[in-house]
C-alpha positions in Angstrom: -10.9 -7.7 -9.9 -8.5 -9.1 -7.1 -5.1 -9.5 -7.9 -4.6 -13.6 -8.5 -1.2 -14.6 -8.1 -1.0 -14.4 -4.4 -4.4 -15.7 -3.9 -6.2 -13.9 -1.6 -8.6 -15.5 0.6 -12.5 -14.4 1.0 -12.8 -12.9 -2.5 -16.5 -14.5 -2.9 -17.3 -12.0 -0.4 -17.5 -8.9 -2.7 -15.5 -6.9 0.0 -12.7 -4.9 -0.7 -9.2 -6.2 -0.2 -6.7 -4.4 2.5 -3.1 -4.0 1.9 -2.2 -2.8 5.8 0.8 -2.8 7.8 3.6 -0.8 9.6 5.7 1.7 7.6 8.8 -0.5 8.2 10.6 -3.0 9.5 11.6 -1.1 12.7 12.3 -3.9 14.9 11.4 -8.1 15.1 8.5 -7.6 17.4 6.2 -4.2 15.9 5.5 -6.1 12.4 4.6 -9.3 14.2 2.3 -7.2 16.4 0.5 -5.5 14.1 0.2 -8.2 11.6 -1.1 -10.5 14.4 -4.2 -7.5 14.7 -5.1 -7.0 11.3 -5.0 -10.7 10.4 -7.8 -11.1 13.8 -9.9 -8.3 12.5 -9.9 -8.8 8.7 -10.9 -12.9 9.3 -13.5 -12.0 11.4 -14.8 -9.4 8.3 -14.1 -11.6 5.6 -11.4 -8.5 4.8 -8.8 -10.0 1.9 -5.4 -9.4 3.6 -2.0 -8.9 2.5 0.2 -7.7 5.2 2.7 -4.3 3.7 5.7 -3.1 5.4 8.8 -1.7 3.6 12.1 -3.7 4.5 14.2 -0.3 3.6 13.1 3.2 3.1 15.0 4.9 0.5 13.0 8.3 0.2 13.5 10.1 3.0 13.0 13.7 3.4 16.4 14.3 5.5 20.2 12.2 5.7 19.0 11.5 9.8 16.1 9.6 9.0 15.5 5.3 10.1 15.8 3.9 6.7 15.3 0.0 8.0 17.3 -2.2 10.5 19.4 -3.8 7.6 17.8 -5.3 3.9 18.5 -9.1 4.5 17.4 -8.5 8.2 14.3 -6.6 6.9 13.3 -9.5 4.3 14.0 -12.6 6.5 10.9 -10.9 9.0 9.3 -10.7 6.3 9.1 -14.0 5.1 9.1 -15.0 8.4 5.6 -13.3 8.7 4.3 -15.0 5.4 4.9 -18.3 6.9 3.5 -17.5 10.7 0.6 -16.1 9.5 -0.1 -17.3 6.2 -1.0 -14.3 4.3 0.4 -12.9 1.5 3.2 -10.0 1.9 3.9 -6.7 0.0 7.2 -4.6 0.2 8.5 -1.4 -2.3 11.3 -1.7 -4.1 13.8 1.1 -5.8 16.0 -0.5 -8.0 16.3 -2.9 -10.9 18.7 -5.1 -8.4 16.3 -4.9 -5.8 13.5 -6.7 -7.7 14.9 -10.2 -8.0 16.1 -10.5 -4.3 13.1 -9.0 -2.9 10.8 -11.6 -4.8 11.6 -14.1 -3.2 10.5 -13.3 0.2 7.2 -11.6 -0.7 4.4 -12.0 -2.7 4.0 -8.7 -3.9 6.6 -6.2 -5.0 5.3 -2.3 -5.2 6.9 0.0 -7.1 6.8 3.5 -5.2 5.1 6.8 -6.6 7.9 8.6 -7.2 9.4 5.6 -9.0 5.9 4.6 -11.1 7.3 5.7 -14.6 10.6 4.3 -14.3 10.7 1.8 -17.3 13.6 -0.2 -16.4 12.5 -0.6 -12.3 9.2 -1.7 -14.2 10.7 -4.8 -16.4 12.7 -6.2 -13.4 9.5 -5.9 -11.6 7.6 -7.7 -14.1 10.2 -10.3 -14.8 10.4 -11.5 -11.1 7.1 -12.8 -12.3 4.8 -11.4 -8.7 2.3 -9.5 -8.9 2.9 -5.7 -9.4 1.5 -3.1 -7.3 2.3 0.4 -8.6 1.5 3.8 -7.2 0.4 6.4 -9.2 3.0 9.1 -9.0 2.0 12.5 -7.1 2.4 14.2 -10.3 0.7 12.1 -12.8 -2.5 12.3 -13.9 -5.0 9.0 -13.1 -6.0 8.2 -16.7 -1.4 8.6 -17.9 -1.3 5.5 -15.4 -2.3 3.6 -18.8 1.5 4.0 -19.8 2.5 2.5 -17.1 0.3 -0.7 -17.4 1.3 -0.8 -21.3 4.7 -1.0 -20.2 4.0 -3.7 -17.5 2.1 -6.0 -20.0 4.8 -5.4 -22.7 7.2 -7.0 -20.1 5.0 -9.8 -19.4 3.3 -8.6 -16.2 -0.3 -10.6 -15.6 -1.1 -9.4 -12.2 -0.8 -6.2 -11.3 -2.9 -3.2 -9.2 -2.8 0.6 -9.2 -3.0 2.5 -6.0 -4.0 6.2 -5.6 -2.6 7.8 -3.2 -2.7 12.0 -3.6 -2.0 14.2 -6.1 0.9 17.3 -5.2 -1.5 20.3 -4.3 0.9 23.3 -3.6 4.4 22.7 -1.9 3.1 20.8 1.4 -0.1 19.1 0.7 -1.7 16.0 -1.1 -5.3 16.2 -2.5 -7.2 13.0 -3.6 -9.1 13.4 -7.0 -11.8 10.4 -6.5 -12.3 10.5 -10.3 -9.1 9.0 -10.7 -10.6 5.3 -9.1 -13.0 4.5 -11.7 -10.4 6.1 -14.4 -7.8 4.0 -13.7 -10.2 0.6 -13.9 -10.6 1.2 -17.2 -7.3 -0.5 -17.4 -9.4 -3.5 -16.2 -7.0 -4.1 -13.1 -7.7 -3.6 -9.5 -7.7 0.1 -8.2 -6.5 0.1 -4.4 -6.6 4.1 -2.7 -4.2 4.4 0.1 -5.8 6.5 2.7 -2.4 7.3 5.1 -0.3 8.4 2.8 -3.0 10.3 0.7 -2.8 12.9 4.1 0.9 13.6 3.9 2.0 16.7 4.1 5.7 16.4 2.5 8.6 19.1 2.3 8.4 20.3 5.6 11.2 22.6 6.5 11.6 20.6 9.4 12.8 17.9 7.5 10.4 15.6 8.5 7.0 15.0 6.4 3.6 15.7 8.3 -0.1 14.6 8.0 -3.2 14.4 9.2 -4.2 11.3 10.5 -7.9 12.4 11.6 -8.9 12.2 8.0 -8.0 8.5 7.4 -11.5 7.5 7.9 -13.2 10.1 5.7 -10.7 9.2 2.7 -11.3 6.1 3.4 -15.4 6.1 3.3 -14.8 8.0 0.4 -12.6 5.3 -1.5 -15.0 2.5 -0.6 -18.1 4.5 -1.4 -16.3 5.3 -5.1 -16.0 1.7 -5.5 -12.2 0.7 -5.1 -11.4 -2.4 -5.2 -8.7 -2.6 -2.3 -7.7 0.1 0.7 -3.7 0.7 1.4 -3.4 1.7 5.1 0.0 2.1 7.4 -0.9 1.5 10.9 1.5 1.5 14.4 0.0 0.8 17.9 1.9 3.9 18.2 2.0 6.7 15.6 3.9 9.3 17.8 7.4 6.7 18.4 7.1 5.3 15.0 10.4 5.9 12.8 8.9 6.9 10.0 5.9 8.7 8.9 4.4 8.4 11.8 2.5 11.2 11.2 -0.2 10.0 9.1 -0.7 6.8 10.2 -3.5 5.1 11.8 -3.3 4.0 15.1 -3.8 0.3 15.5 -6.1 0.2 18.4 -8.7 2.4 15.7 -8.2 -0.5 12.9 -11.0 -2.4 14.0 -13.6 0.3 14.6 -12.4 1.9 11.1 -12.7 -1.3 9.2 -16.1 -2.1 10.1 -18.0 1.1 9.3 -15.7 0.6 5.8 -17.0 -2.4 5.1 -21.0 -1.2 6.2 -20.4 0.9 3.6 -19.2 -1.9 1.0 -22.1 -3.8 1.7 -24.6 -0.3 1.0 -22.8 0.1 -2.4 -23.1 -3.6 -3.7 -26.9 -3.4 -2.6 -27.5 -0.5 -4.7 
């Protein structure tokens, strides 16, 4: 149940596959950092890895926030860490337009959850031809995700993924509904939970969104123990000076530690 297109190394392993990256493209030397980490750790785990970082934010909660250090700018590191590094690479888009240029400098284009019923975002998506990675949105229920993968295989989409990622509980919290992982494999594609932004805590008067990053590893013991097939992370070798949502991301000096008692926990639930 990996996603094929982008051919993701290790999958004879039977471990789960990590999406895993910073936020965004903040600067040339943060993405090459963290990238150089995760690509260490998950080879020595026999982790699949696809690196994630968004090359422009577009939903931010106020007019002051870092939305990305310029799109062409943003996609060139990008690509640039596809080659260095040789894994595959994941970045949102948030508009039909956006689709087409994006796709070709990544391997993987994710639709965001606020965007995940937008039909015509969808068919440019699909018609880049990558593989599709589309978050449930916040207010959507797991097993009304099927729409969206009807709408994906109408336009000719063959490899796409669904990630989790919290459900709107109240004004300012998220809540993660496990049910919703084997649910949303009945649409026989891979299931990823994203265990950062499942802690948000959005609409804070402040203007900027909170979380609560001391719960990334019980979400995500929870996820692998339910059987995902992949794990969405944000990470930043320094949460508190990120530029955005820095608040509910792991730090990347815990990646290591964090991943190996996730995949102890793989390796219990296949052996069952």
């Amino acid at each position: 149940m990996y996603p094929t297109s982008i051919q993701l190394p290790y999958t004879s392993t039977g471990n789960f596959f990590l999406i895993a990256g910073p936020c965004v493209i903040e600067d040339r030397q943060n993405p090459f950092e963290v990238c150089q980490r995760l690509v260490e750790i998950t080879r020595r785990l026999q982790i699949p890895y696809v690196f994630k970082a968004s090359y422009r934010k577009a939903n931010r909660t106020s007019i002051d926030s870092f939305t990305g250090v310029g799109d062409r700018q943003g996609l060139e590191v990008l690509a640039e860490i596809r080659q260095r590094f040789g894994v595959p690479v994941l970045t949102d888009i948030h508009s039909e337009a956006e689709a087409a240029i994006a796709a070709q400098y990544v391997d993987v284009l994710q639709i965001p959850a606020f965007l995940c019923r937008q039909t015509d975002l969808l068919k440019a998506a699909a018609e880049t031809g990558k593989c599709i990675s589309v978050k449930k949105g916040q207010f959507l229920s797991p097993g009304a995700m099927k729409h969206v993968v009807e709408k994906l295989k109408a336009f000719g989409c063959t490899d796409a993924m669904l990630t989790e990622r919290g459900t709107t509980f109240g004004y300012q919290d998220l809540v993660v509904d496990f049910r919703g992982v084997p649910i949303m494999q009945q649409n026989r594609l891979p299931v990823v939970v994203d265990i950062t932004h499942s802690l948000q805590r959005p609409n804070q008067s402040e203007g900027v969104t909170g979380g609560d990053p001391d719960m990334i590893e019980t979400i995500g013991r929870a996820a692998v123990a339910v059987g995902c097939d992949g794990i969405f992370m944000e990470t930043h070798p320094d949460p508190a000076h990120a530029k955005s949502d820095g608040a509910n991301m792991l730090r990347l000096d815990k990646a290591e530690q964090l991943l190996e008692r996730l995949v102890a926990i793989r390796r219990a639930v296949i052996n069952l």
